[in-house]
C-alpha positions, 0 to 999 in steps of 0.5 A: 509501534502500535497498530494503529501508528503502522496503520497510519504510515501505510495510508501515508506511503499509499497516498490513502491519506495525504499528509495536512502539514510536514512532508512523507519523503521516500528518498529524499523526495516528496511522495506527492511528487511521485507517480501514484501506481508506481509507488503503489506497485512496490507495496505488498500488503496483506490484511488480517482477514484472508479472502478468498475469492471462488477460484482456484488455490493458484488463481487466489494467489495470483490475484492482483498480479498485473501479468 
């Protein structure tokens, strides 16, 4: 699979980008039927560029986390 295809299908499962024809299921369900933030919160991803923001090791890891 080349870059830029892994790149598509992560925009389709994030609903980045919404499909013109055909369906994304996720278990046999239409994604566009599903709650936005409850797909998005089973999805970790991680860039190729790190960042880190003027905090704390612990607290950089710990960013984005909802508790």
């Amino acid at each position: 699979t080349s870059e830029c295809e892994k790149s598509t299908i992560i925009q389709l499962l994030e609903r980045f980008n919404d499909v013109t024809s055909g369906r994304v299921l996720l278990d046999g369900i239409d994604i566009r039927k599903l709650n936005l933030h409850s797909v998005r919160s089973h999805f970790g991803l991680v860039g190729q560029e790190p960042v880190l923001f003027d905090l704390t090791i612990a607290e950089n890891i710990g960013y984005g986390l909802e508790n």
